[in-house]
C-alpha positions as CSV (number, residue, x, y, z in Angstrom):
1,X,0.0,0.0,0.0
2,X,1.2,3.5,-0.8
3,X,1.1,6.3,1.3
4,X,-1.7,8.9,-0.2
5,X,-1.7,12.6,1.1
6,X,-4.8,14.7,1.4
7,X,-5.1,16.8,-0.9
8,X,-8.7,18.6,-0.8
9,X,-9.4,22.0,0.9
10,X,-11.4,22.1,4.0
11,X,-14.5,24.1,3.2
12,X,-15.6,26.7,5.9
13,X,-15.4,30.2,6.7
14,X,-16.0,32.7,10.1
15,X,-19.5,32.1,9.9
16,X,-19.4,27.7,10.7
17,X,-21.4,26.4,13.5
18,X,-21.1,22.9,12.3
19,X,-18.1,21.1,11.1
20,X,-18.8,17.7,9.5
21,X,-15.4,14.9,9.6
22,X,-15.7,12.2,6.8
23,X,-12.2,9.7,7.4
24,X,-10.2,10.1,4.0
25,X,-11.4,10.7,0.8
26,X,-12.5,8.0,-1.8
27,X,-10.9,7.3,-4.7
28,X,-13.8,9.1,-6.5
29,X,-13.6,12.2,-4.2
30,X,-10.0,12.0,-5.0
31,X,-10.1,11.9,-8.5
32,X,-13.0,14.6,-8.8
33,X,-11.2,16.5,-6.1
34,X,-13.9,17.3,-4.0
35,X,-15.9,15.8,-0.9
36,X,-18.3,12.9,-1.5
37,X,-17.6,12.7,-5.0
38,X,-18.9,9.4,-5.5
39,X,-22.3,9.1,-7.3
40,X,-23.8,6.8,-5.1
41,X,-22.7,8.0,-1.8
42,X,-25.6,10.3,-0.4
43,X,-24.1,13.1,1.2
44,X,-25.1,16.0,-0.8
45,X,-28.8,14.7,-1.3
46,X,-28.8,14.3,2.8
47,X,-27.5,18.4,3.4
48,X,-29.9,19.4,0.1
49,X,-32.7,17.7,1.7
50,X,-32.0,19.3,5.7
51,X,-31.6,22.6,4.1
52,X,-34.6,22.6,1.5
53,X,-32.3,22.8,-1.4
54,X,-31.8,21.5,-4.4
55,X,-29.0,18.9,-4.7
56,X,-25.8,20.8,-6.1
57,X,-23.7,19.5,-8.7
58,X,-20.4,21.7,-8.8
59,X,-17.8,21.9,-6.7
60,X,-19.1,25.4,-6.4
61,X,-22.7,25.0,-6.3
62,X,-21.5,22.1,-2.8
63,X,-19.2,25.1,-1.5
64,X,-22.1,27.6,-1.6
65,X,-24.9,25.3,-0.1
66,X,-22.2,24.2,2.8
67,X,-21.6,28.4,3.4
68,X,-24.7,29.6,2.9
69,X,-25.9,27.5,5.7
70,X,-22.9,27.1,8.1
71,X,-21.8,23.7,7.6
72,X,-18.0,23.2,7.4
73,X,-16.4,19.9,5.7
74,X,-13.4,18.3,6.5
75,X,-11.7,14.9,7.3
76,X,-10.1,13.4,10.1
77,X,-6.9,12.5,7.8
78,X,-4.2,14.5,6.4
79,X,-2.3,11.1,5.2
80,X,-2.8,7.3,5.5
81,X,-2.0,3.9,3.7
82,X,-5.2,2.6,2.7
83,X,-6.4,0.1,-0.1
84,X,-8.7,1.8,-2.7
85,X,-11.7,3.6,-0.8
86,X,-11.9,1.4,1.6
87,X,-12.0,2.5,5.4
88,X,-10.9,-0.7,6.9
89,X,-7.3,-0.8,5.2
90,X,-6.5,2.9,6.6
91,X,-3.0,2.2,8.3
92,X,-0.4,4.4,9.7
93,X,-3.0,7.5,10.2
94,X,-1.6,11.3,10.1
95,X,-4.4,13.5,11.0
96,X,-5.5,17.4,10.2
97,X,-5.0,20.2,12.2
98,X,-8.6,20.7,13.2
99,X,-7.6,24.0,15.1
100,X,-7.2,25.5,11.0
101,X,-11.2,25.7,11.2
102,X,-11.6,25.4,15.3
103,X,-9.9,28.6,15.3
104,X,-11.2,30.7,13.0
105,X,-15.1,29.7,13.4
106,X,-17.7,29.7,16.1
107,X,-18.0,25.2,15.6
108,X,-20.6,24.5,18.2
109,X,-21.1,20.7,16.9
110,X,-18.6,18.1,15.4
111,X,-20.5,15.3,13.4
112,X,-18.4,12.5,12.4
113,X,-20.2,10.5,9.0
114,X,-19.7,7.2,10.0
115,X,-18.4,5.1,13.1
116,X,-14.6,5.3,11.5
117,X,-14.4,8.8,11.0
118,X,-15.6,8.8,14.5
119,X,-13.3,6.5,16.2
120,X,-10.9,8.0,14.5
121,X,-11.6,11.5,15.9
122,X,-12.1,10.4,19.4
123,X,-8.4,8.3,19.2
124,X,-6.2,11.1,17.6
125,X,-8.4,14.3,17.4
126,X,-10.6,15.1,20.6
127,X,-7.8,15.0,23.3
128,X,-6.6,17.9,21.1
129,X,-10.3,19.6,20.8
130,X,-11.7,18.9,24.0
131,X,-14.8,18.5,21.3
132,X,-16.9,15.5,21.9
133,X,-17.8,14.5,18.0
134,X,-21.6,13.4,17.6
135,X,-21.7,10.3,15.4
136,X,-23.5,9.7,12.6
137,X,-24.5,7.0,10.1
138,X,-22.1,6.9,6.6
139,X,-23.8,8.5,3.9
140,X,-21.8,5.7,2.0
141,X,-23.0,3.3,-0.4
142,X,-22.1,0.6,1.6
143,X,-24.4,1.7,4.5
144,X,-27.1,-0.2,2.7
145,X,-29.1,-0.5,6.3
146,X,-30.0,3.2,6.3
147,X,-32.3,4.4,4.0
148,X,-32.7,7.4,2.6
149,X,-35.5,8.7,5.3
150,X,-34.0,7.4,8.1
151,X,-30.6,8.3,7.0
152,X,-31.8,11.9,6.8
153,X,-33.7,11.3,9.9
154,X,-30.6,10.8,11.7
155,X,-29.0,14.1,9.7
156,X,-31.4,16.3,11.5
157,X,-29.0,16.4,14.3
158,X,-26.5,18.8,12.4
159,X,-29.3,21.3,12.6
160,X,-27.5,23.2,15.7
């Protein structure tokens, strides 16, 4: 396994309340260069439906609807080893300075989509936040036992 940096931009700015923590990114986020790139993983149908929105489709359009209503989006990893997309090969973790966003907006929630990117952030993030991270079921494909209402259901939490 090759080591693969991180190479996509947190999204946030001084106006965040909630900061969102995937693990790393897929193969398909890293090709496309941009969160929850995948066309199957339900992400930006799960924020479009909790804001009222229409589902965006550019990098731009996801930016804006994340802004607009406060949501910042990150991941737990700066660099890993890890097979593919697939969370369970993620070895020899390096993880983000979450202070970059902590700092400079007013987070008053950290969700973590999915149980890795939470146990992840409780092992090598929260002793450095003093954050406890709220977590919530993958938006992934592979999360076949949530659908789409309860999946959403569950979402509602973000609303802070």
């Amino acid at each position: 396994m090759e080591r693969i940096n991180h190479e996509i931009e947190p999204v946030y700015d001084q106006y965040s309340k909630v900061l969102i923590l995937g693990t790393f990114p897929s193969v398909k986020s890293r090709e496309g260069r941009f969160f929850y790139n995948h066309p199957q993983n339900r992400f930006w149908k799960v924020i479009a439906g909790l804001t009222e929105s229409d589902v965006p489709e550019t990098i731009e359009d996801k930016k804006k609807l994340l802004l607009d209503h406060h949501i910042a989006v990150w991941d737990v990893i700066k660099s890993c080893e890890i097979k593919g997309s697939s969370d369970s090969s993620i070895k020899n973790v390096v993880v983000n300075d979450l202070n970059i966003i902590l700092g400079n907006a007013p987070i008053r929630g950290i969700f973590a989509n999915g149980a890795k990117a939470y146990s992840l952030y409780d092992k090598y993030c929260y002793r450095q936040t003093g954050i406890k991270a709220i977590k919530l079921p993958s938006t992934s494909p592979a999360n076949a036992a949530f659908g789409m209402d309860r999946l959403t259901a569950e979402w509602m939490q973000i609303k802070v």
